[in-house]
N, C-alpha and C positions, 0 to 999 in steps of 0.2 A: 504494500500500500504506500502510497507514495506521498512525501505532506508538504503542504503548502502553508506560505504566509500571506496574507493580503495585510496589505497596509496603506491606509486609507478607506475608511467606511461609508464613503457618501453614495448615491445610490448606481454608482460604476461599482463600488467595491463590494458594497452588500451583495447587487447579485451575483458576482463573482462568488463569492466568501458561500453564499447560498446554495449555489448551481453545486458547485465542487462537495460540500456537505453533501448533499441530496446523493451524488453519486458515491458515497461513503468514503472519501476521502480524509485523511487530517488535515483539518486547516486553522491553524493561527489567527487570530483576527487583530489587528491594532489599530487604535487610535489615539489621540491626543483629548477626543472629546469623548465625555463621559459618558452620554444620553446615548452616542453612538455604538461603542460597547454595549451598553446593555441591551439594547435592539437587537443586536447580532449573538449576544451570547446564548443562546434557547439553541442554536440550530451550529454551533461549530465546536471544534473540540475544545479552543480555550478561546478568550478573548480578552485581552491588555487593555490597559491607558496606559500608552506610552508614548513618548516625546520619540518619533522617528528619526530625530536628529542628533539623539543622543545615543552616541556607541556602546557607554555602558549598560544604560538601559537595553537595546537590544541585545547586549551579549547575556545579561539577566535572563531573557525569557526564553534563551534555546536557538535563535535566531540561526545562528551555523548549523543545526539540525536540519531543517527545512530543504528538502529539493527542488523547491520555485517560489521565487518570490516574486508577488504581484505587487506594485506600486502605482497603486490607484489614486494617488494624490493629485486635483486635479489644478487650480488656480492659483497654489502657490507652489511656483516655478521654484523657490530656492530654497524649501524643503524636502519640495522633487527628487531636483539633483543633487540633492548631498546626503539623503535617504539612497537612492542609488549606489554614490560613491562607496558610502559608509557601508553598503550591503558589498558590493565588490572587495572591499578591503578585508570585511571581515569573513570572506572566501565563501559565500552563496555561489554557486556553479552556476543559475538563470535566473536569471532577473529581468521580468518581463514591467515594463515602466511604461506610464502613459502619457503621451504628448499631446499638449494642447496647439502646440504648434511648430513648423518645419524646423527653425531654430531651436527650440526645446528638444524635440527629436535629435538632433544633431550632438547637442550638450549628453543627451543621456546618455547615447552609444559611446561617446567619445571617453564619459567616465565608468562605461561598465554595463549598461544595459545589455543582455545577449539578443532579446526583440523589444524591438518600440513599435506601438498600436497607436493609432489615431482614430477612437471611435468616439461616437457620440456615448453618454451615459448607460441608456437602455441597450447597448449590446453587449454588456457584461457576461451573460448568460453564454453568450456566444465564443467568447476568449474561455472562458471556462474550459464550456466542450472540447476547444481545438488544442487546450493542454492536455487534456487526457485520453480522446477518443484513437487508438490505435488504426483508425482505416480515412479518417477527415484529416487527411496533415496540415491543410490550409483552404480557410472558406474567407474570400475577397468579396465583399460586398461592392458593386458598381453603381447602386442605385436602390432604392428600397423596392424594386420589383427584379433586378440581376445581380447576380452573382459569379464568380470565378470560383469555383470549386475542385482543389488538389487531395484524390483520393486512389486508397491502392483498389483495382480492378479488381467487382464480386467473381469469386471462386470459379463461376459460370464463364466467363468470359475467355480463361485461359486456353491455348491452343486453339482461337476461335481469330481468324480474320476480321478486319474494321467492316469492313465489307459485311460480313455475316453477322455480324452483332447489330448493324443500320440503328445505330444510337439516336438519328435524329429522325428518323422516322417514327422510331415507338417511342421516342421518349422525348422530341423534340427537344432535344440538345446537342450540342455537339462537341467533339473534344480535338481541342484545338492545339495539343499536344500529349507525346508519353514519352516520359524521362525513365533512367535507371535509378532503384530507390538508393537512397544511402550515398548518393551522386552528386558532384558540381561541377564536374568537365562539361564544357560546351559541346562536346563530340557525344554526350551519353542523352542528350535533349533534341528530340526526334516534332519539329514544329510542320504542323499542319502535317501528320502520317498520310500514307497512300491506301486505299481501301485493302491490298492486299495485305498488310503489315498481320503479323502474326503476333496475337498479344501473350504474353511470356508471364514468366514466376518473377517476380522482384520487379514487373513493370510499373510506374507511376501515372495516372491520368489524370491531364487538365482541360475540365468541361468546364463550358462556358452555356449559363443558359438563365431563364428565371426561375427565381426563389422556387415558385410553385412546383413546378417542375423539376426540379433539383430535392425537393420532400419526398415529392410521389419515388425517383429513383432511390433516393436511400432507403425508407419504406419496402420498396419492392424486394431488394438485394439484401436487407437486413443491415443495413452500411450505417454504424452507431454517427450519431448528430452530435 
């Protein structure tokens, strides 16, 4: 079982902090405000008042135990990023930090962040899923009716040509690339495949379609959200 910290409680980090509970995960919760702890403490394993900017305090409550730490801190930029720093130093391996903007992004990676998100509040839920769900590696929202969705190929698919699976015919999407998993050579990323291509064990697919559309196919394959 895998445990997480969320740090920052506002309503990006509660559902984060929420989502991850519900899939029985451990998750740390912190905050600075008190009202905010106790909202969240019913439904996670622990939950802190703690000053995010303080080293000692996080070295108090475990904080190097933790396998991902979310940094849901949204409007103040400069407890952001020295909650970030401060998690990098004190040797957290991912540090998943949120940007409110391109510059803030910048600063986060630069002191440690391993992914920077730029999402609105209410997709919290969503960050959640794509830290834990083993078959969703990455779901790009384009619009609140598209999406880009990076997922490994249902079981069904294997030894089956582009061509004979006609993804965009039943399922009106299309996949607009397949990579090698576990890969970042530009030689192992296969853009716009040809119908013959043979889809393989370890192959990666990038469907591009509407949200709708992209439910019904998870749904159908059993493909965890």
């Amino acid at each position: 079982m895998r445990q997480f910290a969320v740090i920052g409680l506002g309503r990006f980090g509660l559902s984060v902090a929420k989502t991850l509970s519900e899939k029985g995960h451990q998750v740390l919760a912190i905050d600075r405000d008190e009202e905010l702890v106790q909202e969240v403490s019913d439904f996670v394993t622990e939950a802190v008042q703690v000053d995010s900017t303080d080293e000692k305090a996080l070295k108090a409550v475990g904080i190097m135990d933790v396998d991902v730490a979310v940094v849901g801190i949204g409007t103040n930029l400069e407890a952001s990023v020295l909650t970030t720093l401060i998690l990098k130093e004190l040797g957290v391996q991912h540090i998943v930090a949120r940007a409110v903007t391109d510059e803030h992004g910048k600063v986060l990676e630069k002191v440690g962040a391993t992914k920077v998100i730029f999402l609105e509040r209410d997709m919290g839920s969503r960050v959640a899923n794509s830290l834990i769900s083993p078959s969703i590696l990455e779901h790009i929202e384009l619009s609140p009716k598209f999406s880009i969705m990076e997922t490994v190929p249902p079981k069904e698919f294997i030894g089956k040509s582009i061509r004979d699976l006609d993804v965009r015919a039943k399922h009106d999407l299309n996949i607009i690339a397949v990579r090698k998993q576990e890969s970042e050579e530009a030689s192992d990323l296969n853009m716009a495949p040809k119908a013959d291509y043979i889809v393989k064990q370890g192959d990666i697919f990038v469907i591009i379609g509407s949200n709708e559309n992209l439910d019904k196919f998870r749904k159908k394959y059993h493909i965890e959200k």
